[in-house]
TIVO-2410 file (N, C-alpha, C; in nm, 3 decimals):
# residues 114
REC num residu      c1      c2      c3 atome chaine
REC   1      X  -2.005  -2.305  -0.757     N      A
REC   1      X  -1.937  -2.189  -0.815    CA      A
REC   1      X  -1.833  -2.133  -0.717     C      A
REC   2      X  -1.887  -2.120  -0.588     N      A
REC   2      X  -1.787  -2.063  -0.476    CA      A
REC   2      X  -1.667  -2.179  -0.457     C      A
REC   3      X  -1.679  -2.287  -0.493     N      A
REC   3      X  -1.583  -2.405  -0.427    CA      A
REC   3      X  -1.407  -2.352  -0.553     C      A
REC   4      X  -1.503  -2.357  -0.719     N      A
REC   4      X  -1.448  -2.282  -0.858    CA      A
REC   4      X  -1.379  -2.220  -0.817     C      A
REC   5      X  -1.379  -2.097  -0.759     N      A
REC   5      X  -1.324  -1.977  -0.735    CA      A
REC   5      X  -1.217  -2.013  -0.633     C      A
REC   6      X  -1.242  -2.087  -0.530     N      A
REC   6      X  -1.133  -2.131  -0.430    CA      A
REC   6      X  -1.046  -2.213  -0.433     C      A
REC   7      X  -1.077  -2.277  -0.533     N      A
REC   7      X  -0.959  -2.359  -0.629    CA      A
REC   7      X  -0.908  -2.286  -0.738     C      A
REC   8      X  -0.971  -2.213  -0.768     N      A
REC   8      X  -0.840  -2.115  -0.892    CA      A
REC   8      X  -0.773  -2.064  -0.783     C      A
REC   9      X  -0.861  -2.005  -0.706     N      A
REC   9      X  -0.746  -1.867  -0.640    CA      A
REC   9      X  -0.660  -1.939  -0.590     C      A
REC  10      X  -0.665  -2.084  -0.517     N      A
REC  10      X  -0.546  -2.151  -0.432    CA      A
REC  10      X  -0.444  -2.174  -0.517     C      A
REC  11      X  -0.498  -2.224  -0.638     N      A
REC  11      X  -0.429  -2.263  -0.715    CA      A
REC  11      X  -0.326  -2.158  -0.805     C      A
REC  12      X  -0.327  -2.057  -0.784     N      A
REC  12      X  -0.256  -1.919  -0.825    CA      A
REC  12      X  -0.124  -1.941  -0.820     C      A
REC  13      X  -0.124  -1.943  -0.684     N      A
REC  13      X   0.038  -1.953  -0.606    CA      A
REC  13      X   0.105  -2.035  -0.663     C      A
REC  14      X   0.044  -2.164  -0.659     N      A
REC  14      X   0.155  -2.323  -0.676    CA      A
REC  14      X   0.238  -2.276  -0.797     C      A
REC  15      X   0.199  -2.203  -0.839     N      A
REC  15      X   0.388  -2.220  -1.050    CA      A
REC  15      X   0.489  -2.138  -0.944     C      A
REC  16      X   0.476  -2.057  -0.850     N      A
REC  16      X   0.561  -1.944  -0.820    CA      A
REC  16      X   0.611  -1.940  -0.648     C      A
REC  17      X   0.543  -2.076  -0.589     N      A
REC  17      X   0.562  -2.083  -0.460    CA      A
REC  17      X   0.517  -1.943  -0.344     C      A
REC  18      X   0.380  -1.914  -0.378     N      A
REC  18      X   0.348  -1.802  -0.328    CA      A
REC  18      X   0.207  -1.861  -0.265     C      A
REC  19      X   0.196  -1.825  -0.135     N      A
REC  19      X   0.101  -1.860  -0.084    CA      A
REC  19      X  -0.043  -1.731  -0.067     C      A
REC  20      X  -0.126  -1.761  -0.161     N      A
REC  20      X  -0.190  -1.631  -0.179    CA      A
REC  20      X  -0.297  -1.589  -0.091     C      A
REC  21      X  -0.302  -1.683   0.013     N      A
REC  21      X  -0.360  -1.643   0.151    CA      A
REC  21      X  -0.323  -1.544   0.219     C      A
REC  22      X  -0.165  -1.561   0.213     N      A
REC  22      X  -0.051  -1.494   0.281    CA      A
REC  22      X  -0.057  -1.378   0.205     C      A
REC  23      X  -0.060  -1.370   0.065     N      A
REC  23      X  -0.077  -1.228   0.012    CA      A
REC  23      X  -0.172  -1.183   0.001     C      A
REC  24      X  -0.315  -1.219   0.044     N      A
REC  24      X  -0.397  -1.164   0.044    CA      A
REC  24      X  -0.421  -1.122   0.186     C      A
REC  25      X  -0.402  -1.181   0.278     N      A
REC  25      X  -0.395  -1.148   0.390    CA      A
REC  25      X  -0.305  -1.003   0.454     C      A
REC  26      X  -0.177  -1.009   0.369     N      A
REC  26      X  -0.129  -0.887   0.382    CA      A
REC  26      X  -0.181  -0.801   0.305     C      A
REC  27      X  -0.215  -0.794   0.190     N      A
REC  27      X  -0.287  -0.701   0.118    CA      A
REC  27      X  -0.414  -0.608   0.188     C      A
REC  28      X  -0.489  -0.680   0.249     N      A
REC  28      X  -0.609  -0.661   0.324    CA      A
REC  28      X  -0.563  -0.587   0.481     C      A
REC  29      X  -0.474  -0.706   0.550     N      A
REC  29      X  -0.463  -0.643   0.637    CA      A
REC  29      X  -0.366  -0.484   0.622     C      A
REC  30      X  -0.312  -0.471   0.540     N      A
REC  30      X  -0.240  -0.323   0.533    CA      A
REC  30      X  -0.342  -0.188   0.552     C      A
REC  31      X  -0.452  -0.235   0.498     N      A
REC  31      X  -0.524  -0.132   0.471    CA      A
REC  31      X  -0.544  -0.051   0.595     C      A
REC  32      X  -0.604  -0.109   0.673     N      A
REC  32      X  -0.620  -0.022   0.841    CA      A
REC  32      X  -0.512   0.023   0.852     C      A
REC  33      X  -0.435  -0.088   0.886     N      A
REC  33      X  -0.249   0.076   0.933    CA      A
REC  33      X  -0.241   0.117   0.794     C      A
REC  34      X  -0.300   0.150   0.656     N      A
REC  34      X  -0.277   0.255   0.604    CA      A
REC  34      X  -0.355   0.380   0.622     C      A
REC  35      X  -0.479   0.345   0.644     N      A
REC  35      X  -0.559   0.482   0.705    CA      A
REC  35      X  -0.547   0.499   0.809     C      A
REC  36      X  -0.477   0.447   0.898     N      A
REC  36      X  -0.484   0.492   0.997    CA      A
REC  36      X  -0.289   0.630   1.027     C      A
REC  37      X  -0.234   0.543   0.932     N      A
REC  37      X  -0.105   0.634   0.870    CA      A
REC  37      X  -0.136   0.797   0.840     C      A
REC  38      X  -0.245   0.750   0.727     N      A
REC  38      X  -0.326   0.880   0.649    CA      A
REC  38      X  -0.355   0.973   0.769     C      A
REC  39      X  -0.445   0.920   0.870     N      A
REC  39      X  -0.514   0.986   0.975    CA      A
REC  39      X  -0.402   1.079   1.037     C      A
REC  40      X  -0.251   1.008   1.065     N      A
REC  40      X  -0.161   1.035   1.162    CA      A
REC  40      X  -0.083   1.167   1.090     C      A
REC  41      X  -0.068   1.149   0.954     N      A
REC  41      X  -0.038   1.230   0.872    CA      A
REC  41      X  -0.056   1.389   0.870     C      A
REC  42      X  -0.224   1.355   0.870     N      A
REC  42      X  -0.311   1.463   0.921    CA      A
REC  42      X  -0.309   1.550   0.979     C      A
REC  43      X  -0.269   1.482   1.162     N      A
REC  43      X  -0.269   1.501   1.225    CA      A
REC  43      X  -0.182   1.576   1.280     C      A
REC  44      X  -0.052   1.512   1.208     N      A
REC  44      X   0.093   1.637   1.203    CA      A
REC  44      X   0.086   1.690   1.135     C      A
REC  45      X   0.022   1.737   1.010     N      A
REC  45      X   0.023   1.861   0.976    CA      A
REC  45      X  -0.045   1.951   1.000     C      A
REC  46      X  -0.178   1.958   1.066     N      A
REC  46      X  -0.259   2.024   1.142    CA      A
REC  46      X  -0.170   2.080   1.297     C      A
REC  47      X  -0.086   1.974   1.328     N      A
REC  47      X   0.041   2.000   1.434    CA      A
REC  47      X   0.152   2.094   1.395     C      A
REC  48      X   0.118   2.071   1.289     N      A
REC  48      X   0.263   2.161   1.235    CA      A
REC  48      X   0.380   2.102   1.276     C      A
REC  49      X   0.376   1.939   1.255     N      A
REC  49      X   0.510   1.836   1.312    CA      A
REC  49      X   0.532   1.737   1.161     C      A
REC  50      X   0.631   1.661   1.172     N      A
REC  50      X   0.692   1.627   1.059    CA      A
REC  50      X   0.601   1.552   1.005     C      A
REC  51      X   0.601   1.497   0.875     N      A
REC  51      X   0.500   1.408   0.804    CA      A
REC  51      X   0.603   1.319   0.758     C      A
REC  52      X   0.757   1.260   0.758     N      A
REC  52      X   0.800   1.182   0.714    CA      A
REC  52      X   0.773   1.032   0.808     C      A
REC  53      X   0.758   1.055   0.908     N      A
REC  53      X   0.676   0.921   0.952    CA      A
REC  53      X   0.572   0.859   0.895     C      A
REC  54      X   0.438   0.923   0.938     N      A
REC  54      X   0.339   0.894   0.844    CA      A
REC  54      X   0.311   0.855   0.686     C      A
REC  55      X   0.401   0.910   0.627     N      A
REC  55      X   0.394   0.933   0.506    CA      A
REC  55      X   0.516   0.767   0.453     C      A
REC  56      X   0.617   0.730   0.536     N      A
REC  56      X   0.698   0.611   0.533    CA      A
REC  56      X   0.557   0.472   0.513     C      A
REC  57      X   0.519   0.492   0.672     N      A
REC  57      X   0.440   0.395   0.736    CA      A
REC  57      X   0.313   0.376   0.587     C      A
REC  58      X   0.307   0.503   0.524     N      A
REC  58      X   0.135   0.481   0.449    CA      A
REC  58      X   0.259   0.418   0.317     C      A
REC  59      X   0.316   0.440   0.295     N      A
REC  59      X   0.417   0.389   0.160    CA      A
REC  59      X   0.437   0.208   0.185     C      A
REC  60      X   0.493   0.174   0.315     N      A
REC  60      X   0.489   0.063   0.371    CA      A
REC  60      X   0.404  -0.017   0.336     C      A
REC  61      X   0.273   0.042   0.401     N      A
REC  61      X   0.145  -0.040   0.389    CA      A
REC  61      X   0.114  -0.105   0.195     C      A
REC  62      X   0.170   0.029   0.144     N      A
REC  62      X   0.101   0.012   0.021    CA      A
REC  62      X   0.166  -0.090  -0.052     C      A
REC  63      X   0.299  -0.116  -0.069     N      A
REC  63      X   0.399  -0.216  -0.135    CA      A
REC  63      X   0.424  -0.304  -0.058     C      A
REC  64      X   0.365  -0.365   0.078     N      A
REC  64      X   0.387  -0.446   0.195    CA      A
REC  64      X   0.373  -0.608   0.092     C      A
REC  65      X   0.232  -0.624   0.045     N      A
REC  65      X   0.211  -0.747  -0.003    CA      A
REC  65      X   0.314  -0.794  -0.140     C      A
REC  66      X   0.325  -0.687  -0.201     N      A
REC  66      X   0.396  -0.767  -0.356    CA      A
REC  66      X   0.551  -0.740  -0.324     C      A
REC  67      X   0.643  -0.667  -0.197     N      A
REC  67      X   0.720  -0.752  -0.128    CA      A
REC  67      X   0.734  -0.865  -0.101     C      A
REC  68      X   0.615  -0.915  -0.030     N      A
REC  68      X   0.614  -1.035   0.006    CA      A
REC  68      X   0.630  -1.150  -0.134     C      A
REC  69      X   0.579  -1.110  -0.248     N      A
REC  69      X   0.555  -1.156  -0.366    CA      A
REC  69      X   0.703  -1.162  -0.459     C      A
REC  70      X   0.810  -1.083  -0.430     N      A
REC  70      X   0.946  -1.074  -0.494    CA      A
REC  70      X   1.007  -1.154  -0.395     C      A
REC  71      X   1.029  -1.151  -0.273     N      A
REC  71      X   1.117  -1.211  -0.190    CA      A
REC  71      X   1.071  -1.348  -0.194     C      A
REC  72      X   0.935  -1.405  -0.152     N      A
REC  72      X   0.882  -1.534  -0.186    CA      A
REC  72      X   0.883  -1.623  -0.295     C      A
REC  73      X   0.814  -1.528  -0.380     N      A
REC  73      X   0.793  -1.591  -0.542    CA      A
REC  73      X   0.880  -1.680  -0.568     C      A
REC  74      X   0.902  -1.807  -0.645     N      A
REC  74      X   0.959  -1.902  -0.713    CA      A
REC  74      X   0.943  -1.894  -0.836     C      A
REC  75      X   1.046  -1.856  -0.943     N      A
REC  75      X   0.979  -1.938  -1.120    CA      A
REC  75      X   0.918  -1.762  -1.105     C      A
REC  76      X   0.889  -1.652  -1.090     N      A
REC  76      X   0.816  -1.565  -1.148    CA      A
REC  76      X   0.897  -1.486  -1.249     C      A
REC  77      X   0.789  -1.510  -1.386     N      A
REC  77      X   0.831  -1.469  -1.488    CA      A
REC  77      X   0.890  -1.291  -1.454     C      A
REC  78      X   1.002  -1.283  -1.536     N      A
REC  78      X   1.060  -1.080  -1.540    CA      A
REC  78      X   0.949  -1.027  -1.564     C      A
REC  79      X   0.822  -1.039  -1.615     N      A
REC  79      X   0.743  -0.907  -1.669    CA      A
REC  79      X   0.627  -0.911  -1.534     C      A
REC  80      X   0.634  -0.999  -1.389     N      A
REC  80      X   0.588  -0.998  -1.324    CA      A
REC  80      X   0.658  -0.878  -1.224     C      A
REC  81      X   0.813  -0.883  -1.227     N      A
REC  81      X   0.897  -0.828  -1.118    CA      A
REC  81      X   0.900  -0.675  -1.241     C      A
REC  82      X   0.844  -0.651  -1.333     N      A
REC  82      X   0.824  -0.512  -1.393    CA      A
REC  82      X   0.682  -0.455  -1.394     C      A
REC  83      X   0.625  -0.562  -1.341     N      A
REC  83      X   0.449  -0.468  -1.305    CA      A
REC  83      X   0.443  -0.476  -1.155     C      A
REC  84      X   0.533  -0.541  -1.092     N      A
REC  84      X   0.558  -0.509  -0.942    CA      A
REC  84      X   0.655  -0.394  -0.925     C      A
REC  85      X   0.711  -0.359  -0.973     N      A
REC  85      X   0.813  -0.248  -0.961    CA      A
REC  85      X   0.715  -0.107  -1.039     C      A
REC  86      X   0.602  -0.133  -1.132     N      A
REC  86      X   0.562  -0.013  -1.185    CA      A
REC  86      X   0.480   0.014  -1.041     C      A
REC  87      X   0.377  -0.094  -1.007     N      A
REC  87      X   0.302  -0.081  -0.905    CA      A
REC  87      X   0.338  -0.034  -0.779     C      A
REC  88      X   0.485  -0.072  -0.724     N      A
REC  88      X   0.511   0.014  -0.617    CA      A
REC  88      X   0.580   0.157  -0.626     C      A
REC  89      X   0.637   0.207  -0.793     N      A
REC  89      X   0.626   0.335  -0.811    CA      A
REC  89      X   0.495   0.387  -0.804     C      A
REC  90      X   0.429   0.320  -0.861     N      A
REC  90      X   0.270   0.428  -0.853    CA      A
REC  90      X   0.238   0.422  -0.727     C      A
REC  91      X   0.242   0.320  -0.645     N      A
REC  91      X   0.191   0.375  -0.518    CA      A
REC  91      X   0.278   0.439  -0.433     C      A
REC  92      X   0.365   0.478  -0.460     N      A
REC  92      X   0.455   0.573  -0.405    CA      A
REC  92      X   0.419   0.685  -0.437     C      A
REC  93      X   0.378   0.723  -0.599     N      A
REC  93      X   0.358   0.825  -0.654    CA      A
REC  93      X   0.184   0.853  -0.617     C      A
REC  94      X   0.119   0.792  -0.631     N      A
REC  94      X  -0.033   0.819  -0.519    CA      A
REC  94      X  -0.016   0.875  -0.372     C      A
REC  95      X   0.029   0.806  -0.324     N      A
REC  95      X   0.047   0.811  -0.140    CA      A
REC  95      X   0.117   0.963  -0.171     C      A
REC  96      X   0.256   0.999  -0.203     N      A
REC  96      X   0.316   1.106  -0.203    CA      A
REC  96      X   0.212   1.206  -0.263     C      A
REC  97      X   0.089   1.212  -0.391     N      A
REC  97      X   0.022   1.339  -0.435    CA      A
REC  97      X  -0.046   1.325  -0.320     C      A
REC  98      X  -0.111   1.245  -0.286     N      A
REC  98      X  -0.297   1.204  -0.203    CA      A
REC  98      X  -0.257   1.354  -0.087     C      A
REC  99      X  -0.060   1.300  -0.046     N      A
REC  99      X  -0.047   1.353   0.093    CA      A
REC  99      X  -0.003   1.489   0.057     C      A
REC 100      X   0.014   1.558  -0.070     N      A
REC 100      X   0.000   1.690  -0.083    CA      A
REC 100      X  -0.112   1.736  -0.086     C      A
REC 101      X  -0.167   1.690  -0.113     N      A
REC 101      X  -0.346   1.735  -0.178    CA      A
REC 101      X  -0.412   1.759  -0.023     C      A
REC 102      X  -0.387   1.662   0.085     N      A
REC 102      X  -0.398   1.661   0.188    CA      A
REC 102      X  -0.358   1.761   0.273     C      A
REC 103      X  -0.218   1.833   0.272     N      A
REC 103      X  -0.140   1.891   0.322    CA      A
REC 103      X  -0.196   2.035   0.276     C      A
REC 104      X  -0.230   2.046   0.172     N      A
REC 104      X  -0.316   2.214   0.087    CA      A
REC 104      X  -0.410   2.206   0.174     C      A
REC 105      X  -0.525   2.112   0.168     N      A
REC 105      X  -0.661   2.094   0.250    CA      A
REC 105      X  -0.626   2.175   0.420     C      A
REC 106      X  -0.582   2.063   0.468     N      A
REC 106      X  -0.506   2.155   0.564    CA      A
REC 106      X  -0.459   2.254   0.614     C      A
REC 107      X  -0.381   2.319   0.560     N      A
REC 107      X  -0.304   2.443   0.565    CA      A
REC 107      X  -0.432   2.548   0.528     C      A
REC 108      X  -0.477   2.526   0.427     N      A
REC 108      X  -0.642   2.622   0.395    CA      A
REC 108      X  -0.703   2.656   0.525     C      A
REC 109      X  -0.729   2.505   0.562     N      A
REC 109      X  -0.845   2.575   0.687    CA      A
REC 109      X  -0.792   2.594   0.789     C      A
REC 110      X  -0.647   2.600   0.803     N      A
REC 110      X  -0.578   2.677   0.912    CA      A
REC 110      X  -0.593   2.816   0.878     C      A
REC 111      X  -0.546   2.860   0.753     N      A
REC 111      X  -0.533   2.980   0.718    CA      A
REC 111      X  -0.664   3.033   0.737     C      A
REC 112      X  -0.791   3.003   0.690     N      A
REC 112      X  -0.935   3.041   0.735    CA      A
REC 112      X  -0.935   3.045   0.877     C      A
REC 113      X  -0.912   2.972   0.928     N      A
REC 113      X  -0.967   2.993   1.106    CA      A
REC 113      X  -0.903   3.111   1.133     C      A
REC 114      X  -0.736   3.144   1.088     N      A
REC 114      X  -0.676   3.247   1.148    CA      A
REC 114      X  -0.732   3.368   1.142     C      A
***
């Protein structure tokens, strides 16, 4: 059953020239430098210092792999490069609320301590 699965998934890539190691590999690896973005985020606003760094770097992380998937891709059908384009609006549009929602949290328990 496990061998099944490692032959579909390899087999993903080959219509579109996408190596899905490579995108899974970035997919996965983004995640740490994205929380760790989140963390930094935090951290300047508790600083009372800019959040357009952090907030770049966590956007980065999030659309990093299906970049890799438009610039690479071979043969990928248009309604692929329109659920890659919805997907990196939404995660633009996540990352940007998460880091207001974040930024209230914040500012609260500053305002409490004061």
């Amino acid at each position: 059953m496990w061998e099944q699965f490692v032959d579909w998934f390899m087999a993903l890539g080959e219509p579109y020239g996408v190596n899905p190691v490579i995108f899974g590999s970035i997919y996965v690896g983004a995640i740490p430098v994205f929380w760790a973005a989140i963390y930094w985020l935090v951290r300047n606003v508790r600083n009372k210092k800019s959040v357009s760094g952090p907030v770049i770097l966590a956007c980065c992380c999030a659309i990093s792999a299906y970049v890799y998937l438009i610039f690479v891709g071979e043969n990928v059908p248009a309604w692929v490069y329109v659920l890659v384009v919805a997907i990196i609006f939404y995660a633009i549009y996540a990352t940007l609320k998460k880091v207001k929602t974040k930024k209230r949290e914040v500012e609260k328990e500053l305002e409490e301590v004061k």
